[in-house]
Every structure is written in structure tokens, then in C-alpha cells.
KEZAMAR-206912 format. One record per residue (C-alpha): residue number from 1; residue in one letter; chain; x, z, y. Coordinates in steps of 0.25 Angstrom, whole numbers, padded with zeros to 4 digits. Layout:
BEGIN
   seq   type   mol      px      pz      py
   NUM      A     A       X       Z       Y
...
This chain:
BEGIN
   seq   type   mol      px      pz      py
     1      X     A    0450    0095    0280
     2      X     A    0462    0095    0291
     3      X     A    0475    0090    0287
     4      X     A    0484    0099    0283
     5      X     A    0493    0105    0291
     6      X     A    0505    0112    0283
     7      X     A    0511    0114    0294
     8      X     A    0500    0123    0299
     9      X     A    0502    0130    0285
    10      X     A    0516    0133    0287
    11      X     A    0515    0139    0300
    12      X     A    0504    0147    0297
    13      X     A    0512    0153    0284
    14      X     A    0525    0153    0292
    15      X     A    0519    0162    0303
    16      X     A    0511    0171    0293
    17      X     A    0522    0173    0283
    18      X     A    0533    0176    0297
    19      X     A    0524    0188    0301
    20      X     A    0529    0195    0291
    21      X     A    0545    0190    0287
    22      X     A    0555    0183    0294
    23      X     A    0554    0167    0287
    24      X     A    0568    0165    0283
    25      X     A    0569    0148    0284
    26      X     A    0575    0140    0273
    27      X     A    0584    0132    0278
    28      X     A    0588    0119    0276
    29      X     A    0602    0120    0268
    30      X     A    0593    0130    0257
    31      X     A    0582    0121    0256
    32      X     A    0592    0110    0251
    33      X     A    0600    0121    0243
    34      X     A    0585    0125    0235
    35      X     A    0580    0111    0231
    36      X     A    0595    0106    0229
    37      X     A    0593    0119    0218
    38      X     A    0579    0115    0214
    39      X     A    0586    0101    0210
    40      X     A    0595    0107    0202
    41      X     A    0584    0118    0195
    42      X     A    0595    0129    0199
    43      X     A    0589    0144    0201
    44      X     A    0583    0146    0209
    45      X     A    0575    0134    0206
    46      X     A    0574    0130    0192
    47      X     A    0569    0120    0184
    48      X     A    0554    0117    0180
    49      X     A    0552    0107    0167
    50      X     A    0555    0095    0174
    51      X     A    0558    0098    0186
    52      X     A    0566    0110    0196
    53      X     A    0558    0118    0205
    54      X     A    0560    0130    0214
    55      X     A    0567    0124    0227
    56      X     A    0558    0135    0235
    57      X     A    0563    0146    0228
    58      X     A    0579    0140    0230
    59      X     A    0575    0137    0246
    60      X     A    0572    0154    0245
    61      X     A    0586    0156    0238
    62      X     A    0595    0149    0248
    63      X     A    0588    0155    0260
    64      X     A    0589    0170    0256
    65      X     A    0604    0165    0253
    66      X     A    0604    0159    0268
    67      X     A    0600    0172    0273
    68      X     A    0609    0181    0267
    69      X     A    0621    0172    0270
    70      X     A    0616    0172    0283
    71      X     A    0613    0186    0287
    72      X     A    0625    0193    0277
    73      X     A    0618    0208    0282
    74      X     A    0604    0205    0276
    75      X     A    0600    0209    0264
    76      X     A    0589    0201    0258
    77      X     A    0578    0207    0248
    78      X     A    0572    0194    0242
    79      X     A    0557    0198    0236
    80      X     A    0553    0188    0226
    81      X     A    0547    0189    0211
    82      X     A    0553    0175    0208
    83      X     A    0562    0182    0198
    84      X     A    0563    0170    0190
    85      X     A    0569    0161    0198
    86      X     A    0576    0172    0209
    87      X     A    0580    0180    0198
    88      X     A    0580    0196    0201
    89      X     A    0589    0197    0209
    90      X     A    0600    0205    0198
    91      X     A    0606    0192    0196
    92      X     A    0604    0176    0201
    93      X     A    0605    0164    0191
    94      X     A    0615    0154    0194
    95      X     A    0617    0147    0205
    96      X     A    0609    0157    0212
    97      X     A    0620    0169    0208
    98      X     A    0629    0159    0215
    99      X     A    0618    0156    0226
   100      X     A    0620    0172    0231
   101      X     A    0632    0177    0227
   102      X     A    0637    0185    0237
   103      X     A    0625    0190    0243
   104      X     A    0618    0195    0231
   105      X     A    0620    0210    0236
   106      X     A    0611    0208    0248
   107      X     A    0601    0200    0239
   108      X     A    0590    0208    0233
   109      X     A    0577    0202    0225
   110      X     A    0564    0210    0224
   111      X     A    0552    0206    0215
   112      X     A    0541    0210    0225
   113      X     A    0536    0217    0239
   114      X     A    0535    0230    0230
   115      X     A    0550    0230    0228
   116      X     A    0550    0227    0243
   117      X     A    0541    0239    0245
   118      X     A    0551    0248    0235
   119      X     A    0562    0243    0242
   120      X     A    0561    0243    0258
   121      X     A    0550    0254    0258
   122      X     A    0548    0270    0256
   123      X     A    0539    0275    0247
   124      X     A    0530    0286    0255
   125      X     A    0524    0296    0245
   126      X     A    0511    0295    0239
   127      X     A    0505    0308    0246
   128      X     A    0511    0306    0260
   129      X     A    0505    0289    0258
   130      X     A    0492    0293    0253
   131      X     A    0490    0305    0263
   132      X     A    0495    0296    0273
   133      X     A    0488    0282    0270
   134      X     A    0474    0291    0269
   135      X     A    0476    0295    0284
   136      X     A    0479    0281    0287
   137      X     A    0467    0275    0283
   138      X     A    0457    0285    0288
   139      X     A    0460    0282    0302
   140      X     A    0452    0275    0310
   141      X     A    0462    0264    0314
   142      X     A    0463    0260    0301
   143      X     A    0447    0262    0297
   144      X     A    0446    0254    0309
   145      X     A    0455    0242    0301
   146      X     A    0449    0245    0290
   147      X     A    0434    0241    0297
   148      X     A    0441    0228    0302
   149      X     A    0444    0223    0290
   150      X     A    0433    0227    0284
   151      X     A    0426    0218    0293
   152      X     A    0430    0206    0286
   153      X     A    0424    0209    0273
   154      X     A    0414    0197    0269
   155      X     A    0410    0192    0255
   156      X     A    0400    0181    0252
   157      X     A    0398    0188    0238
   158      X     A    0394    0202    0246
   159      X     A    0399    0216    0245
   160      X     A    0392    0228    0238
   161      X     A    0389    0241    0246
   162      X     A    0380    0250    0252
   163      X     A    0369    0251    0261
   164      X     A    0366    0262    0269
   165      X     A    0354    0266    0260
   166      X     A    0367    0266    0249
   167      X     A    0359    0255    0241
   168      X     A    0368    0243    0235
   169      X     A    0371    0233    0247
   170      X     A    0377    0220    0248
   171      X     A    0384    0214    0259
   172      X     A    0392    0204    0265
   173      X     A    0400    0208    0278
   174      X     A    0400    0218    0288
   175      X     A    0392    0216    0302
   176      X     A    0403    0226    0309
   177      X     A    0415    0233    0307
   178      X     A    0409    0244    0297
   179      X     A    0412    0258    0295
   180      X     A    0426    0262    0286
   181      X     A    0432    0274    0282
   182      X     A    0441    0277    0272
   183      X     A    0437    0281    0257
   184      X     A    0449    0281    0250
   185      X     A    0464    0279    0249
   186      X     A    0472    0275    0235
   187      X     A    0486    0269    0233
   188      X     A    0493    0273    0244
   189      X     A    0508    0267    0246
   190      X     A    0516    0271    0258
   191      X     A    0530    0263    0262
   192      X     A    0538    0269    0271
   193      X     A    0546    0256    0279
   194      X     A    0555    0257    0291
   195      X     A    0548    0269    0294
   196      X     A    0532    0263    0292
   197      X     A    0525    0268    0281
   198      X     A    0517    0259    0276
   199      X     A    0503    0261    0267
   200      X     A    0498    0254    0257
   201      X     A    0484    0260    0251
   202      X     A    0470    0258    0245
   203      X     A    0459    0261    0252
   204      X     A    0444    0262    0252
   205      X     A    0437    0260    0264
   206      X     A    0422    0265    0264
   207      X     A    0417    0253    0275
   208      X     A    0402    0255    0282
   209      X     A    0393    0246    0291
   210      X     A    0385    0237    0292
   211      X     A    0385    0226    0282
   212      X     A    0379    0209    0282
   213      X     A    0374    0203    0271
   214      X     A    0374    0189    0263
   215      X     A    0366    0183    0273
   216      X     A    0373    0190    0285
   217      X     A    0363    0200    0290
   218      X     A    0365    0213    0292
   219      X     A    0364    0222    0278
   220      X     A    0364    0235    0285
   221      X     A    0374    0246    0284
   222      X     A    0383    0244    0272
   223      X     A    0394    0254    0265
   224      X     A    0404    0250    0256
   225      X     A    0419    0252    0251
   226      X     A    0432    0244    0253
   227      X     A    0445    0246    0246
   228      X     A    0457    0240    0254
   229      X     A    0472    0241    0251
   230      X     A    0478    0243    0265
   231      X     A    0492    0243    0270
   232      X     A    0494    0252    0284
   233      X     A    0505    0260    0290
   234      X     A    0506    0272    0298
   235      X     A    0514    0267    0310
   236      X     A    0507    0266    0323
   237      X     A    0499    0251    0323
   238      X     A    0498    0248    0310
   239      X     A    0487    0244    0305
   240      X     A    0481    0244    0290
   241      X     A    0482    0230    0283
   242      X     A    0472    0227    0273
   243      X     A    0479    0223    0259
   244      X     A    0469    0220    0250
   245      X     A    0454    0224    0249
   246      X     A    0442    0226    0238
   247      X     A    0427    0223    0241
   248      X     A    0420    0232    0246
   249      X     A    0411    0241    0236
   250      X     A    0399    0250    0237
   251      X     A    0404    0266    0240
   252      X     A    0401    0273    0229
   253      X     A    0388    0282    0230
   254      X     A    0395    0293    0221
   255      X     A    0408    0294    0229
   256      X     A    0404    0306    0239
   257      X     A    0415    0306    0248
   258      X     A    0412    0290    0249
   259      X     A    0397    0294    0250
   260      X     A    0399    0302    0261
   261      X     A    0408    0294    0269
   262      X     A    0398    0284    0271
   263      X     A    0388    0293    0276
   264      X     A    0397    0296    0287
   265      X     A    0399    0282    0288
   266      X     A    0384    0280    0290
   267      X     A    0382    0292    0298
   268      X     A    0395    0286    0308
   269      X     A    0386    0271    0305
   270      X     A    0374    0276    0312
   271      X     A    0380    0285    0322
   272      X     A    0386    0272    0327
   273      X     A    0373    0266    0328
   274      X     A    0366    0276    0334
   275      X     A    0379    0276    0346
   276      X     A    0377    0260    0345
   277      X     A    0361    0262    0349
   278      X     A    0366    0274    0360
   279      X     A    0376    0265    0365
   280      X     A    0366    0252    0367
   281      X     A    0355    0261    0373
   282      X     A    0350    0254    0383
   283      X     A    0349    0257    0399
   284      X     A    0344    0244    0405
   285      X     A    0332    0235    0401
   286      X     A    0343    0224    0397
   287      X     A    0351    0235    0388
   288      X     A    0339    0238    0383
   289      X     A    0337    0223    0377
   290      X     A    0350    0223    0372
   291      X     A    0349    0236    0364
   292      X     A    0335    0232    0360
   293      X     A    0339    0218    0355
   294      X     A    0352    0219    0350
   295      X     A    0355    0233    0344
   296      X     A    0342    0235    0337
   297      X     A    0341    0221    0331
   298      X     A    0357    0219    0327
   299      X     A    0356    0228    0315
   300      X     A    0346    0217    0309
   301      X     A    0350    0205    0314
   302      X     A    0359    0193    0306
   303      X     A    0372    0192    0310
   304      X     A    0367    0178    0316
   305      X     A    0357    0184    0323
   306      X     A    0366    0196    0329
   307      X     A    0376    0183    0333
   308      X     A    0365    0178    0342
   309      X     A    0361    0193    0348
   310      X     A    0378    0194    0351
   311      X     A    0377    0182    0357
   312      X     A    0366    0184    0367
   313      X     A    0372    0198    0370
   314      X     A    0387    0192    0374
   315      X     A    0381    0183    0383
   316      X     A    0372    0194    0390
   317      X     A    0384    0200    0391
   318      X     A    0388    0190    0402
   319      X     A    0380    0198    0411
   320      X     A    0383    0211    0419
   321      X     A    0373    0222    0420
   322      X     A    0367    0230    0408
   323      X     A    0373    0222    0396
   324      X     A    0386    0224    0403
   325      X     A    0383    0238    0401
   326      X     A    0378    0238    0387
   327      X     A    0391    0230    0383
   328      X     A    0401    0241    0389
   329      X     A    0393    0253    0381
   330      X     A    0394    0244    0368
   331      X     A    0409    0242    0372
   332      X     A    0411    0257    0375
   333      X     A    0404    0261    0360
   334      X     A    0408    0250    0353
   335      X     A    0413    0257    0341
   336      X     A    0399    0263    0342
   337      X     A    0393    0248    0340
   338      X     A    0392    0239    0330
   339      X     A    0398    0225    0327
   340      X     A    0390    0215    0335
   341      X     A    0390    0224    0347
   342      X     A    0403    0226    0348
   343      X     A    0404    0213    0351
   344      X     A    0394    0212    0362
   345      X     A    0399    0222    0369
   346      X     A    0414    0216    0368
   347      X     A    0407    0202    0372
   348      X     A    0402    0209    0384
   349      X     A    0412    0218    0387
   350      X     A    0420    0205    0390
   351      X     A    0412    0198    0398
   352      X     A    0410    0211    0408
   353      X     A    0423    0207    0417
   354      X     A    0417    0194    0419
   355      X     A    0405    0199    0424
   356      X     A    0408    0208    0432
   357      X     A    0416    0196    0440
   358      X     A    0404    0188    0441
   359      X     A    0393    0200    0442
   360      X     A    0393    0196    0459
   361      X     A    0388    0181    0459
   362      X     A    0377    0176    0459
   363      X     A    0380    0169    0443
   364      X     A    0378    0185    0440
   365      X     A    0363    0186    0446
   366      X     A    0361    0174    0437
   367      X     A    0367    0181    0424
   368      X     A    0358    0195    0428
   369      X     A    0345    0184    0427
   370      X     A    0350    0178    0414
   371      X     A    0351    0194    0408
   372      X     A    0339    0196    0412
   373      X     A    0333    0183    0407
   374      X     A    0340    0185    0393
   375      X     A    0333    0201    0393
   376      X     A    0319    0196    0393
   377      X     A    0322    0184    0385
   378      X     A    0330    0191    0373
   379      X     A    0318    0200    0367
   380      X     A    0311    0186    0362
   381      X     A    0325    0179    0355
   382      X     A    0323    0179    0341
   383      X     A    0337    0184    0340
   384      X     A    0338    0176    0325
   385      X     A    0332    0164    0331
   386      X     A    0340    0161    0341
   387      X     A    0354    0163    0333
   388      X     A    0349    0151    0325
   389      X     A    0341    0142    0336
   390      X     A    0334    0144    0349
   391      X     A    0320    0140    0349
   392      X     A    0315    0128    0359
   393      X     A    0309    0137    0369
   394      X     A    0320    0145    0371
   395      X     A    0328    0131    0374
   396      X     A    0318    0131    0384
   397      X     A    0316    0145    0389
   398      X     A    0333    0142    0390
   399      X     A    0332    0130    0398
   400      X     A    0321    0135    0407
   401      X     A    0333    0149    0408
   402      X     A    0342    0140    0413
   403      X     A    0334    0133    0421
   404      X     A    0330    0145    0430
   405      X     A    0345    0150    0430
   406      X     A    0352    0138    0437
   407      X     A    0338    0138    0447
   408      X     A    0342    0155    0448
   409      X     A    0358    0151    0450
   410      X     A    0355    0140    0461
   411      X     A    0347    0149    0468
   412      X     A    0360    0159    0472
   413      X     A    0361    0173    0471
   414      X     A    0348    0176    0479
   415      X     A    0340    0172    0466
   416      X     A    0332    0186    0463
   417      X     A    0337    0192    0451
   418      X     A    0329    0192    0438
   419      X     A    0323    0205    0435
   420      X     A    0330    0212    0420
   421      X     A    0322    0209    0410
   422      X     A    0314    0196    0415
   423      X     A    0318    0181    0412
């Protein structure tokens, strides 16, 4: 293990904790003033058997006193459930009555972030919340979210849910962002502050889409509902935040308003496939081998396997020509295309500007033979194979590749250029 850094720690909390409040720094005079009280056992410190304690909770006491001594037109709400030691704020036990006297009218206790809530916030009415929240959450920004965060669920153990066929189906993770609308909307709160409102509710998300299982293979389509506790606001920007979530369940096969969500899911699931397959249609022999090998064998493959068939695709991308052209149509649909294919088309889309600098060189007649030498070679590549280990004679065939480019490079730019489609 590393040594340990506590000072790393500190800054990583001291960072974390000042995106939210303004760190009010003990100073030195209240740090000597709380254990000097610690030693003495004197509340807010106190004694403990056979020895006093509590010099953290005195450092506290002395620097809330600090800072209304120093700013005498702040009040200061202290929240704390340490009733106990802090008392409630009615009344303070000797020396601490003689500790704040004189400020106690712009001192305040409050038990809990509830009583904060109650106290700097306006309740907006049951009706206007729910009717308000409801609208909220259907919309496709926060659906969108909603899908992102979805994304992130994994288990070791499994999820139940079910499969297209609506039989019993356990799975693991999603293979892309999957499908989400909203089912249901329960315990709704709404806060008006500074003019915000501010929602806090319980939702049920039906989520859809393609699904992996324990050994990380694709398990086919999957359905399956996800209840969340979200926190969201109506002001321009603001995006939900998730509170708290459930595991996923299986939707409930007697629920028909579920029921028929989810055949508009499907419905919406295979209209985007059948987009997807307009969209990779192919116009050139080389589109051609893309649409062939990729789109048709992706639905089967591992997630290993479709690493290896990403892989080999980003670096076609390097080249202009055809595949240049497949990559801005999956860029321009790429709502309408699934997970690994966004991020071909990304992959090549960035690569285009740099292309098109290089596409009048002779390194660009060499990048046009090694397309066409990767088309007629990529109909044999045992796609699994090759993401574990290459095979000797494909070392070889490599070698002999490379060989024959640097004789192609040294020749100039008068080389004849290979013809698509032949090695």
C-alpha cells in the first residue's frame, strides 16, 4: 500500500465540503479557549469517567462566538442534534450562559435540515407540486438523466426482469444507454427558496434496452422498473439529482398501463433498429463490408469481442473515402444508433479534420492501399480470436503487410494504386 497522505485526505474533504458552505476557520485563540475548557470538563465539554472530552465540540462554540462578535449584523442559525452538550438553545448551562450573553438574540439552535427546510423555505401545495413535478419528469431532458444514470447500474449478484419474450430474465448491466419513461410519480415536496422551487419526489422509471449478462455477453433486450427519489427544480439549467435508488424489478405483467408502455417501448426499440440498418445501408463495396461485419454480427458478439471489432473500425477511420462517409451518417442518426456505434462514429468523426489535411500526399495513396488491404483481409478475422491472440500466420501475413508498404512508400507517389477490395 502507499503511505498515507492525510494531507491529500484533507484537501479532498476541504474542497468537497467548500462546494457547498463557506468553512468558517477556527482560529487559534478558540482552539486554546476549547481544550483549556476540555481540561476543566466545563460544558460544552464534560467529563467522561476518568477523563474530560469534547474539545471539538468547544473549538465549535468559540468559533460561532467569534463570528458573531465579528459580524454584529449576522444572525446565525446553528443546526446540530447535540442537545446534550449544546443544549436547545432555550437556555445554556454555566459558563456557556456567560460564554454568549449578549448575542443570544441573534443565536438560534435547530435540531435538523428539516427544521432548516420549515424555516428558510415555502411550502408549495400538494396539488400545484404533484401536478408540477409529474410534468417535470416526463420531459425528455430529464428521461435523458434519468438513462445516464441508469447506465451505471451493475450488480455481481444480478438483476431480475424481462425479456422480450416477457419470460423471467437475469441480467447484469446495460450494453447502452436503454430506453426510460416515466411510470409513476408519489411523494411529492416542493420548496419555494429565493424564488426556486425545488422538488423532491418518488419516481418509477420503466427503463428498456439491451441488457449483459453474468459472463458479459449480450442477454438481449431486457425490461425492467427502477424506483428513484430525485431532487429537481424548475429554473432554467437545473438538472435532476438522484437521491437515492431501489434495484431494479420485473414490471408487473398485470399492470396494463405498465403493459402497454412497454410495447411502445419495443415498438420505439425496433423502429430504431430498423433506422440503424437504413442508416448503415451500404453504397460502396467497402460500406458494404462494414455493414456486413459489423452491424449484423454486434447483436451476438461479447463485449470483448465487439471491443476488438471497435478497435479495428476507429483505425479505418483514419482514412478518407467511404468510411469517412459511413461515420458522418452514423454521426448525423446517431440517436438512431446503438451504443458501440456511437462511438465509432464519434472516433471517426474526429479524425475527419485531419484527414482532409493529409488527403493530398503521397502518405494518403499509402493509407487508400492499406483500406483496401484491411477489406479483403477482414472477411477471414476470427473477430473472437483475434481479441484474445493473433495466430502466427497472421504475425506473418503482418510482417510480410509491412514489408510490401515501406517498398509501396519508397517507391513515391507514382506507385499504381491498389484496386478496393484486393490486398
Amino acid at each position: 500500500m502507499e503511505p498515507l497522505d492525510l494531507e491529500r485526505l484533507l484537501d479532498h474533504w476541504r474542497d468537497a465540503y467548500g462546494e457547498i458552505f463557506e468553512v468558517i476557520e477556527t482560529s487559534d485563540a478558540a482552539l486554546r479557549r476549547a481544550y483549556q475548557r476540555e481540561a476543566m470538563a466545563l460544558p460544552p465539554a464534560k467529563a467522561v469517567k476518568d477523563h474530560a472530552e469534547g474539545g471539538r465540540d468547544a473549538a465549535i462554540w468559540f468559533s460561532i462566538l467569534e463570528f458573531l462578535k465579528e459580524y454584529p449584523d449576522q444572525h446565525v442559525h446553528f443546526v446540530t442534534n447535540n442537545t446534550k452538550d449544546f443544549g436547545d438553545g432555550s437556555s445554556y448551562r454555566y459558563p456557556m450562559n456567560e460564554d454568549v450573553r449578549g448575542l443570544e438574540d441573534r443565536l438560534t439552535l435547530l435540531k435538523d435540515f428539516d427544521q432548516v427546510v420549515s424555516k428558510f423555505t415555502t411550502e408549495v401545495p400538494g396539488e400545484d407540486a404533484e401536478e408540477a413535478a409529474t410534468q417535470l419528469l416526463a420531459s425528455s431532458a430529464v428521461r435523458d438523466g434519468v438513462a445516464e444514470a441508469a447506465l451505471g447500474l451493475s450488480t455481481l449478484t444480478g438483476y431480475d426482469g424481462l425479456s422480450e419474450g416477457g419470460a423471467a430474465e437475469r441480467w447484469f448491466a446495460w450494453s447502452a444507454t436503454p430506453e426510460v419513461e416515466l411510470l409513476a410519480v408519489t411523494n411529492v415536496k416542493g420548496h419555494a427558496i429565493e424564488g426556486d422551487i425545488w422538488y423532491t419526489a418518488t419516481a418509477k422509471w420503466l427503463l428498456y434496452g439491451l441488457a449483459v449478462d453474468e459472463a458479459e455477453s449480450l442477454a438481449g433486450y431486457v425490461a425492467c422498473v427502477w424506483e428513484t427519489k430525485i431532487l429537481f427544480s424548475a429554473g432554467d439549467g437545473m438538472g435532476p439529482t438522484l437521491l437515492t435508488s431501489g434495484e431494479p424489478v420485473p414490471p408487473d405483467a398485470d399492470d396494463e398501463p405498465c403493459m402497454k408502455l412497454l410495447r411502445e417501448l419495443k415498438k420505439r426499440a425496433a423502429d430504431l433498429a430498423a433506422a440503424t440498418r437504413n442508416v448503415l445501408a451500404a453504397q460502396t463495396p467497402l460500406e458494404q463490408l462494414v455493414a456486413n461485419r459489423f452491424a449484423a454480427t454486434l447483436s451476438g458478439l461479447d463485449l470483448s469481442s465487439a471491443k476488438f471489432a471497435r478497435q479495428a473500425v476507429e483505425q479505418a477511420g483514419l482514412m478518407n473515402g467511404p468510411l469517412q462517409h459511413l461515420a458522418r451518417h452514423v454521426a448525423e442518426q446517431q440517436r438512431l444508433v446503438n451504443g458501440p456505434f456511437q462511438r465509432m462514429a464519434r472516433q471517426m468523426e474526429a479524425n475527419q479534420a485531419a484527414v482532409q489535411n493529409a488527403v493530398s500526399t503521397p502518405g494518403f495513396r499509402l493509407a487508400q492501399q492499406a483500406a483496401a488491404r484491411m477489406a479483403a483481409a477482414m472477411p477471414q478475422l476470427d473477430i473472437p480470436g483475434n481479441a484474445q491472440q493473433p495466430q502466427s500466420g497472421d504475425d506473418e501475413a503482418h510482417r510480410d503487410g509491412a514489408e510490401q508498404t515501406e517498398q509501396q512508400k519508397a517507391s513515391g507517389p507514382d506507385t499504381p494504386e491498389t484496386e478496393p477490395g484486393r490486398g
